[in-house]
VEXTOR-928379 format. One record per residue (C-alpha): residue number from 1; x, y, z. Coordinates in Angstrom, 3 decimals. Example, Ala and Ser with C-alpha at 12.3 -4.5 7.8 and 13.67 -1.06 7.14 Angstrom:
   vexvo          x          y          z
       1     12.300     -4.500      7.800
       2     13.670     -1.060      7.140
REM end
This chain:
   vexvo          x          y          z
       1    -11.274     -0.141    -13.189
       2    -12.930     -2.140    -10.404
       3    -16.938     -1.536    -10.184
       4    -18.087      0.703     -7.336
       5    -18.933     -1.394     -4.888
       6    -22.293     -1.252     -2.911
       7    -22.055     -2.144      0.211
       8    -22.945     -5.620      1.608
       9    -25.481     -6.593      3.891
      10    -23.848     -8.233      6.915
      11    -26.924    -10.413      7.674
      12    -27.415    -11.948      4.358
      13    -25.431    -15.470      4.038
      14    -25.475    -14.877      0.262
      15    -23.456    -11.387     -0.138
      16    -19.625    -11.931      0.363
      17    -18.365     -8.676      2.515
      18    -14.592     -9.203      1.527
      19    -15.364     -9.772     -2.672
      20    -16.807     -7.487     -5.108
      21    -18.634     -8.266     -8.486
      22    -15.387     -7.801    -10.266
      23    -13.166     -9.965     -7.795
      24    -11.560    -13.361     -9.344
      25    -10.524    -15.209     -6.936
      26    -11.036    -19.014     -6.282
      27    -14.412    -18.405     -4.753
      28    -15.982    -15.878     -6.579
      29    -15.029    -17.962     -9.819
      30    -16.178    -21.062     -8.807
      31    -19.268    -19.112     -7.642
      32    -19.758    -18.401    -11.203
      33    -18.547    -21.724    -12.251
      34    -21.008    -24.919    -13.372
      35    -18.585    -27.251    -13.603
      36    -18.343    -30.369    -11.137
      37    -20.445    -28.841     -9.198
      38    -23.138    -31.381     -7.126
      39    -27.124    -29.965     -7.049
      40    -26.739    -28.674     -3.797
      41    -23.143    -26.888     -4.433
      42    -24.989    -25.280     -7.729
      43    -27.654    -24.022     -5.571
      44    -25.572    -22.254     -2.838
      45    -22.950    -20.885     -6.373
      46    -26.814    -19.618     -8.166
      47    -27.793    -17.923     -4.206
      48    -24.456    -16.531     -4.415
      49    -24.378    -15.128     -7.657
      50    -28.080    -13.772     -7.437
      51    -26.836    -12.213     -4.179
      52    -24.155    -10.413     -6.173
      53    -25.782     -9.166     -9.179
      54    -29.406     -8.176     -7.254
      55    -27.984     -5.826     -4.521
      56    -29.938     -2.466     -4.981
      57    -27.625      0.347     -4.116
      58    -27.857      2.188     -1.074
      59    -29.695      5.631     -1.531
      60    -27.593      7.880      0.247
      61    -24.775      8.468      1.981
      62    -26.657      8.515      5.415
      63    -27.817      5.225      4.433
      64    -24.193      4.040      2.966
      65    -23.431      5.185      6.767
      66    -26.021      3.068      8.467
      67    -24.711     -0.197      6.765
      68    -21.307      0.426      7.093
      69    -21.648      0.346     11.007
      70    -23.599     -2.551     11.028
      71    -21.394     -4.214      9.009
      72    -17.933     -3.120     10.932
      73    -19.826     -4.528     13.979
      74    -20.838     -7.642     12.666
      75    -17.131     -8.456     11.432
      76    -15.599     -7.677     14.678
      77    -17.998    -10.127     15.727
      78    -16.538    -12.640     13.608
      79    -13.092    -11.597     13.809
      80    -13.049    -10.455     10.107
      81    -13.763    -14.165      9.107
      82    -16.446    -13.603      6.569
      83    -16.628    -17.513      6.271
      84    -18.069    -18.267      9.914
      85    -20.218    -15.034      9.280
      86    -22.153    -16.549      6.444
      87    -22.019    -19.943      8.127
      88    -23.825    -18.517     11.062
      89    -26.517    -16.507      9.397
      90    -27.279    -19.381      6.715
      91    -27.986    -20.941     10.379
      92    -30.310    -18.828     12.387
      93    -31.508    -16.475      9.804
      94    -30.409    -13.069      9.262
      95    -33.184    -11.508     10.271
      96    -32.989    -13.483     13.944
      97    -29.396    -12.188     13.877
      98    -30.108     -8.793     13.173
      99    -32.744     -8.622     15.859
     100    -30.136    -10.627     18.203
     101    -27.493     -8.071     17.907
     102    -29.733     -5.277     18.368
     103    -30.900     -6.477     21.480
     104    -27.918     -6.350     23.235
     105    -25.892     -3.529     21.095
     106    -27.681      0.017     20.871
     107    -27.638     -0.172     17.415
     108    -29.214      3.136     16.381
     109    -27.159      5.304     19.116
     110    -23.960      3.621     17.764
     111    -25.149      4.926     14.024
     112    -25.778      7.976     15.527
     113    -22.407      8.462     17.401
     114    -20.505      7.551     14.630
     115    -22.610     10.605     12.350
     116    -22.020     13.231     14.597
     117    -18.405     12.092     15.295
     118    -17.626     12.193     11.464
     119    -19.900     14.828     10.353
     120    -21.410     13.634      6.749
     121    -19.710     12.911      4.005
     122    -18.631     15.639      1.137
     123    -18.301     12.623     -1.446
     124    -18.881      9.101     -0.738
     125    -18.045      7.361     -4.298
     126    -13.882      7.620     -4.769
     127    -11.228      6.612     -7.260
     128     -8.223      5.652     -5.765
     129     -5.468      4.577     -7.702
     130     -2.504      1.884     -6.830
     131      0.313      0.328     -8.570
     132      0.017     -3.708     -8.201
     133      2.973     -3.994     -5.521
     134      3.120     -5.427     -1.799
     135      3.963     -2.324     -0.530
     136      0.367     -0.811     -1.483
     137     -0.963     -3.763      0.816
     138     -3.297     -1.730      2.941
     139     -4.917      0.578      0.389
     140     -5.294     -2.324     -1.745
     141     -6.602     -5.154      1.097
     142     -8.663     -2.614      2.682
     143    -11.040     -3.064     -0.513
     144    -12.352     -6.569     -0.262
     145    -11.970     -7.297      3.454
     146    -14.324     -4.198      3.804
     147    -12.293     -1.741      5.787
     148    -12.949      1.372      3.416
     149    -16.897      0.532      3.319
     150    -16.162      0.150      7.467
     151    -16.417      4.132      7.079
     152    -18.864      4.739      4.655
     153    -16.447      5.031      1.348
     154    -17.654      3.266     -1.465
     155    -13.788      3.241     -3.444
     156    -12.840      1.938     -6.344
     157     -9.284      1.123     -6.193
     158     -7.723      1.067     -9.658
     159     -4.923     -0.648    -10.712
     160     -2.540      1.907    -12.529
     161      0.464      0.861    -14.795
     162      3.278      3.024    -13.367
     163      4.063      6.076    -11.074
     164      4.577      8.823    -14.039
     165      0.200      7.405    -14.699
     166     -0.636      7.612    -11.290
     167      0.994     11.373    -10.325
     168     -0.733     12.156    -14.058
     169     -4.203     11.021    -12.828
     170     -3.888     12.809     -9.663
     171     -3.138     15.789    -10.872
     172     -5.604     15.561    -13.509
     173     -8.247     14.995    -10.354
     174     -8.967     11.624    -12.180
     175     -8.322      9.860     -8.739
     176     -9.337     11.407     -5.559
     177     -6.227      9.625     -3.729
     178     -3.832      7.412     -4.227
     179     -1.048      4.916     -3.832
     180      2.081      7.140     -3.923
     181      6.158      6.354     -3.613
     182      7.403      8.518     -0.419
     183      9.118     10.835     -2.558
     184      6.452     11.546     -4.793
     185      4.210     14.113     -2.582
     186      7.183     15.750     -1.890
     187      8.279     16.432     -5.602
     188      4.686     17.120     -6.793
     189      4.505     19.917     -3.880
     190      7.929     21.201     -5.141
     191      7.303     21.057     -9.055
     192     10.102     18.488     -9.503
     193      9.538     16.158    -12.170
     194      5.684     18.033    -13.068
     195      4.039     21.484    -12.455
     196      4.005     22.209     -8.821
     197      0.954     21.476     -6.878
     198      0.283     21.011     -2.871
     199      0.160     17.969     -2.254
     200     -0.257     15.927      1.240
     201      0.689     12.374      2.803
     202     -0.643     11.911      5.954
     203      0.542      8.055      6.339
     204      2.976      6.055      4.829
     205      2.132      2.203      3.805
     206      4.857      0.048      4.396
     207      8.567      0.372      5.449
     208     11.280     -1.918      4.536
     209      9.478     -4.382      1.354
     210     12.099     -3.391     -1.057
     211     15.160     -5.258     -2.718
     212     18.511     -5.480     -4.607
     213     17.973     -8.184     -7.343
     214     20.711     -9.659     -9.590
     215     20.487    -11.628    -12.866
     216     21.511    -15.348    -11.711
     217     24.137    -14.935    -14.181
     218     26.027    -12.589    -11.838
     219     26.418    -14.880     -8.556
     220     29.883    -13.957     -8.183
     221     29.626    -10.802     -8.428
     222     28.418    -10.035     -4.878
     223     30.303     -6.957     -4.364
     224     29.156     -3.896     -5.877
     225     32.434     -2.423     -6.950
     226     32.563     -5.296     -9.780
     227     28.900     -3.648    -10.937
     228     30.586     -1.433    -12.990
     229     28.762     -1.128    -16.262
     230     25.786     -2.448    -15.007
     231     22.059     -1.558    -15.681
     232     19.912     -1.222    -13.356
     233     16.038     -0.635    -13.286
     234     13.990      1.249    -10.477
     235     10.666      2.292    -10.749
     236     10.841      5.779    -10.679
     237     13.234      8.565    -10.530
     238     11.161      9.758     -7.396
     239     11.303      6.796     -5.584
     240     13.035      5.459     -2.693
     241     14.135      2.740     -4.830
     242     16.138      5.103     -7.187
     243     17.605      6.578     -3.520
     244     18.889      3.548     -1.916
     245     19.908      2.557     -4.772
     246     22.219      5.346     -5.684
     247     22.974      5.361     -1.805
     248     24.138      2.250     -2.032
     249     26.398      1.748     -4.775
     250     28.038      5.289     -3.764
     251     28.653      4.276     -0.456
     252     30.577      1.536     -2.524
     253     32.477      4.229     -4.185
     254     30.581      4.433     -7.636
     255     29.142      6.977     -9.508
     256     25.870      6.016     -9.962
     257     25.415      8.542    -12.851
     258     28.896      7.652    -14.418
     259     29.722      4.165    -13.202
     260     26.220      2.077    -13.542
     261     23.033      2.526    -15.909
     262     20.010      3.512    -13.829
     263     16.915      2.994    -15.906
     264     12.794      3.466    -14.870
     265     11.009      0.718    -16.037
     266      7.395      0.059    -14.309
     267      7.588     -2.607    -11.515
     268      4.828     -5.295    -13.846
     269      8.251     -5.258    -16.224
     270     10.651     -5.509    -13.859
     271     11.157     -9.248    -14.381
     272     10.715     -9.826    -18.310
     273     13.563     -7.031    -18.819
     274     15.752     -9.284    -16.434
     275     15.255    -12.315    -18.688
     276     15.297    -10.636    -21.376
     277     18.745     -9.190    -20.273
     278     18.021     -5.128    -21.076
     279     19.030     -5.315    -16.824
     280     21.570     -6.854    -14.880
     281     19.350     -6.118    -11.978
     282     16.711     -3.977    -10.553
     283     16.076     -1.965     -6.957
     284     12.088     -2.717     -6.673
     285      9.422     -3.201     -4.855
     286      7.691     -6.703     -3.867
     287      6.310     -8.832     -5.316
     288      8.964     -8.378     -8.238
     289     12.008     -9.186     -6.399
     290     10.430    -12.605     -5.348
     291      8.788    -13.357     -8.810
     292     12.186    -13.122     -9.935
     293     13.596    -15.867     -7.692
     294      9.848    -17.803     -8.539
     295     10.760    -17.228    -12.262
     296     14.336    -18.888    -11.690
     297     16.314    -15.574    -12.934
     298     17.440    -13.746    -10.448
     299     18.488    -13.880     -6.942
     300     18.272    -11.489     -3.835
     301     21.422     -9.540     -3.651
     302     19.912     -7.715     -0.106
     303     16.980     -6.261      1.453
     304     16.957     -2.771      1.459
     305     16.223     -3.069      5.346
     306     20.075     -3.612      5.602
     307     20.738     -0.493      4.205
     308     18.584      1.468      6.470
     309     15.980     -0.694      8.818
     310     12.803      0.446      8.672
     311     12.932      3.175      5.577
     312      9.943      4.227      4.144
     313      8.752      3.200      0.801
     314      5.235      3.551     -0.053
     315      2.145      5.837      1.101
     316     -1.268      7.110      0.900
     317     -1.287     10.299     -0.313
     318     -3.721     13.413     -1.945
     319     -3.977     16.550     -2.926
     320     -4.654     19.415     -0.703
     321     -7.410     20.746     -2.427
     322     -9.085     17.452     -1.855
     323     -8.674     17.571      1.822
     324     -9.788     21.686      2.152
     325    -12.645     20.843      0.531
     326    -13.900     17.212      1.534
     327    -12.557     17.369      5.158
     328    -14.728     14.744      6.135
     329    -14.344     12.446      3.003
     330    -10.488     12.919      4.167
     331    -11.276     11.883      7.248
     332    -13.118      9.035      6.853
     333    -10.546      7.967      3.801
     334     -7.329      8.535      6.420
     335     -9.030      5.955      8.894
     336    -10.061      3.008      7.177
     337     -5.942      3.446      5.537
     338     -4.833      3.728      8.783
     339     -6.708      0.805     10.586
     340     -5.888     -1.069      7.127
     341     -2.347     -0.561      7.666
     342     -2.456     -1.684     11.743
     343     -3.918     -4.715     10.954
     344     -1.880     -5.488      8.056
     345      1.217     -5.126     10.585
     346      0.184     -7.935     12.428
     347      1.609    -10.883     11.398
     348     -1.076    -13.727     12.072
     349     -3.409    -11.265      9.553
     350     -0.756    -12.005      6.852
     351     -1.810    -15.173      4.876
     352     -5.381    -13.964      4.811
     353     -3.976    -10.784      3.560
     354     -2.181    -12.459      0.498
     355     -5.448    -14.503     -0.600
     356     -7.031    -11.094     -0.084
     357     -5.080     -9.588     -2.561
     358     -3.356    -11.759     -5.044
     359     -6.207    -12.265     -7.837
     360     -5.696    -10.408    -11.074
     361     -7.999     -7.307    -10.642
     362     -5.428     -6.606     -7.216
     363     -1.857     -7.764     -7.968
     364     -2.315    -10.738    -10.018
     365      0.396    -12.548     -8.382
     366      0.518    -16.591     -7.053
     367     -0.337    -16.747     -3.603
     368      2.580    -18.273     -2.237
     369      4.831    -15.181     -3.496
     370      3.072    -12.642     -1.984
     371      3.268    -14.779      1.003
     372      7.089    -15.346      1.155
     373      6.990    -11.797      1.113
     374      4.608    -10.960      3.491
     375      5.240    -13.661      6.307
     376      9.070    -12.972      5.864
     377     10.237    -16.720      4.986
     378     11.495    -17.072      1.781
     379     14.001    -18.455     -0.967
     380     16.701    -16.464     -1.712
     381     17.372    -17.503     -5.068
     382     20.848    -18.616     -3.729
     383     19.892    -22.144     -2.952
     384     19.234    -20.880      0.956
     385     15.840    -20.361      2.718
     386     15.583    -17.047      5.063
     387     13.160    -15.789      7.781
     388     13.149    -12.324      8.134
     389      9.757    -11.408      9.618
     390     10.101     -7.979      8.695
     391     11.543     -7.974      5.336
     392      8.129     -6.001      4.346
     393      6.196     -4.074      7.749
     394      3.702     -2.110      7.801
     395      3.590      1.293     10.104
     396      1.655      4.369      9.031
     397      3.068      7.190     10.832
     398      4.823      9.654      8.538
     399      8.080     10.776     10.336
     400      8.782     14.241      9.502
     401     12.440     12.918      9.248
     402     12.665     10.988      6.585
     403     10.523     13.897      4.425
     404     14.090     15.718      5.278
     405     16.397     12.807      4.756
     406     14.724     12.330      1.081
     407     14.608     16.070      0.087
     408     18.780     16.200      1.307
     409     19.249     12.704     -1.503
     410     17.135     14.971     -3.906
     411     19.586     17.732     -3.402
     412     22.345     15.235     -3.238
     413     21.742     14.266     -6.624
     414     20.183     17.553     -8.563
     415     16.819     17.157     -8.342
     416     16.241     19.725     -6.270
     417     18.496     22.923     -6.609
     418     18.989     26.022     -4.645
     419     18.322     26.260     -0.899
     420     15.702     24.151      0.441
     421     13.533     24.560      3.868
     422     13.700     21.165      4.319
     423     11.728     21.548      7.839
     424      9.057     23.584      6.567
     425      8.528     21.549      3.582
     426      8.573     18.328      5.271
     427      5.830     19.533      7.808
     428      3.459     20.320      5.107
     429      3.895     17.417      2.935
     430      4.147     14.844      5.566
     431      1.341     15.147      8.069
     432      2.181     13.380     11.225
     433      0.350     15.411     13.685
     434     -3.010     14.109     11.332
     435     -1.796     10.190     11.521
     436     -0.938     10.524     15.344
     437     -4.638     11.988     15.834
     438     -6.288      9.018     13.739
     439     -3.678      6.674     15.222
     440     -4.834      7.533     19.099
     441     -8.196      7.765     18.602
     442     -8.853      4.479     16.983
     443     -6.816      3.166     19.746
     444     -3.167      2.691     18.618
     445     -0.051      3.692     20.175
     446      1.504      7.071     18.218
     447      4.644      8.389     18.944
     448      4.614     11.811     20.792
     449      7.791     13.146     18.430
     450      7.405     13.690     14.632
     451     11.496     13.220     13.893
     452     14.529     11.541     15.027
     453     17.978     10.157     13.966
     454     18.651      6.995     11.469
     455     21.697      5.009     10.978
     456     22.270      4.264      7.280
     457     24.760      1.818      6.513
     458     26.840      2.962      9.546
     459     26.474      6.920      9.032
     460     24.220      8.815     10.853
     461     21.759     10.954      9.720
     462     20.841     13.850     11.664
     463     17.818     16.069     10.405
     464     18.441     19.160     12.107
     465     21.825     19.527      9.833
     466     19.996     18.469      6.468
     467     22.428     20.761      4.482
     468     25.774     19.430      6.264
     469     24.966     15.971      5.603
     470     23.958     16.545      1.868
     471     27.932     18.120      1.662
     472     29.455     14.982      3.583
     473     29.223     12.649      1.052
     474     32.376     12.421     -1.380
     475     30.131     11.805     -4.473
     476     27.031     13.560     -5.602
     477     25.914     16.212     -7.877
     478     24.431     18.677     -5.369
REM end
């Protein structure tokens, strides 16, 4: 678990804003570090370090408030570049800078705007849980580059083994939110897989980011219908993983429940069972696929994306008791996920992102994988080099469609049994009149429409005939 966090004070050159005490990345170690270091490095490391370890917490949340503004002003001065923040107020002196941007920013009407726009915060100290993949990019970035503590949450975000340990520690209220598959909310809500409980996703993380990965000692073996046999892992049975997956090899005209192996194995062991050889390949999420190819053992067979562009994968999601009764904790939690996850879509934000978030207590990953997967150029494993700028994207609004298009696979397959509302259940579960408010009012375009059509591998999917399009496919259990 990651130590709560207090929250930095913008005008002090010592205090980091983007690394906490338990960070270990390049910096923050070789702030800690006495090696090699000359007098005057040592001095700035000790300033540093005493900065870190002295920081009295803030008193309240009111207070927690107060420093949260000044600090989300202070980085949009500095376009999120902590560097040229401490630079400049090692320069002219915090307090000169403080009094500086007061003069010309009405600091304490700004404090009070935001207060009365948010109303004060039921719980300011949360737990919110993530397993160490790309795709849980924004909850996990928006802890050391300051975008939860933007809002007044002080969050621990804690790294969780696997998907069956993460739905476990939500329901057992151990984490207040947290990094969920797509499916997930939706199978919690409907007691599949655990004892039913409401739960709610009001924005997904990233779409696209996944991949079909083969031993290397199955290069010729390109086409699926010579996978017969095969085993294959995926994270989780609710997962879009284990769905494209068995979309895939079906549209290929196997039985993924008679024809291949399908086996859940946690994405951290995705790529020792591949060498090992207890898989011949694996459906997963990033940064697995492209450790594989880094590892020299596999090799990408295809991006999801070319099974359906711009599927959903992963999202922020919670309980509904937590939102009844901390509305404006769930507020103020839904808007630092959802400015994480606009900012994370942007493309030139991407290589900070991946320094951001590759040290061990985050995803504990080398940099330059989680950037071939984030910028989109990358080896394939296959001796070629590809650019595909949006093999992993990042948008957060939660189409009511594809909540219908993954309860009809659910169906398709026996998950789910018996007639299912797929409309109703898709508008409770997946809130996308609460992203499109959050989206709009911290300026970003939403659409106006919470559904529409997809094309998936050349068959259209039309979500106001959920039940016809569940009996249209020639193999299936449902």
């Amino acid at each position: 678990m990651n130590d709560h966090n207090s929250l930095g004070n913008p005008f002090d050159h010592r205090q980091s804003l983007i690394h906490g005490s338990a960070c270990d990345c390049h910096d923050c170690t070789a702030t800690a570090s006495h090696d090699a270091a000359s007098s005057e490095d040592h001095a700035h490391r000790a300033d540093a370090a005493h900065a870190r370890t002295e920081q009295p917490p803030l008193p309240d949340s009111e207070s927690m408030l107060d420093r949260a503004v000044e600090s989300a002003l202070v980085r949009g001065i500095f376009g999120h570049s902590d560097m040229h923040r401490r630079q400049f107020m090692k320069l002219v002196g915090g307090g000169t800078a403080a009094a500086a941007l007061a003069s010309f920013l009405p600091m304490e009407a700004i404090k009070a705007a935001v207060k009365e726009d948010m109303g004060p915060l039921e719980k300011t100290r949360l737990n919110v849980g993530f397993v160490p993949i790309t795709c849980a990019t924004p909850i996990i970035m928006a802890h050391p580059m300051g975008f939860y503590e933007r809002y007044g949450l002080d969050v621990s975000v804690i790294k969780t083994a696997g998907w069956a340990v993460a739905r476990d520690k939500s329901l057992n209220r151990e984490y207040d939110a947290a990094h969920m598959l797509t499916p997930m909310p939706l199978a919690m809500t409907l007691g599949a897989g655990s004892t039913p409980e409401p739960y709610i996703m009001p924005a997904v993380e990233n779409i696209n980011g996944q991949a079909i990965v083969l031993h290397n000692d199955h290069k010729e073996k390109r086409d699926p219908q010579q996978w017969k046999g095969f085993i294959f892992g995926v994270p989780f049975e609710y997962s879009m993983h284990n769905f494209l997956l068995r979309y895939y090899v079906a549209e290929h005209g196997l039985d993924p429940d008679q024809d291949i192996q399908i086996r859940v194995i946690p994405p951290p062991e995705m790529v020792a069972n591949l060498r090992a050889g207890n898989i011949d390949g694996f459906l997963s999420p990033d940064p697995f696929n492209q450790r594989a190819v880094y590892e020299r053992i596999g090799f990408i067979h295809l991006l999801t994306k070319e099974i359906w562009e711009g599927h959903p994968c992963c999202a922020f999601a919670t309980s509904q008791a937590f939102a009844t009764e901390n509305p404006n904790t769930y507020g103020a939690l839904l808007r630092s996920i959802i400015d994480a996850t606009q900012y994370s879509s942007k493309h030139e934000n991407r290589k900070e992102i991946a320094a951001a978030i590759a040290p061990t207590n985050y995803l504990n990953q080398p940099v330059t994988v989680i950037e071939q997967v984030l910028t989109g150029t990358y080896a394939d494993g296959l001796g070629g080099v590809q650019r595909v700028p949006d093999r992993i994207d990042f948008d957060p609004f939660p189409w009511h469609s594809m909540a219908v298009w993954i309860l009809t696979q659910m169906k398709r397959w026996g998950y789910i049994e018996g007639d299912v509302n797929y409309q109703q259940i898709a508008e409770q579960v997946y809130l996308a009149s609460d992203a499109g408010k959050v989206m709009r009012k911290l300026g970003y375009d939403a659409p106006d429409e919470a559904s529409r059509n997809y094309e998936i591998m050349g068959k259209t999917f039309d979500y106001t005939q959920p039940e016809a399009y569940v009996k249209s496919f020639a193999i299936g259990r449902g």
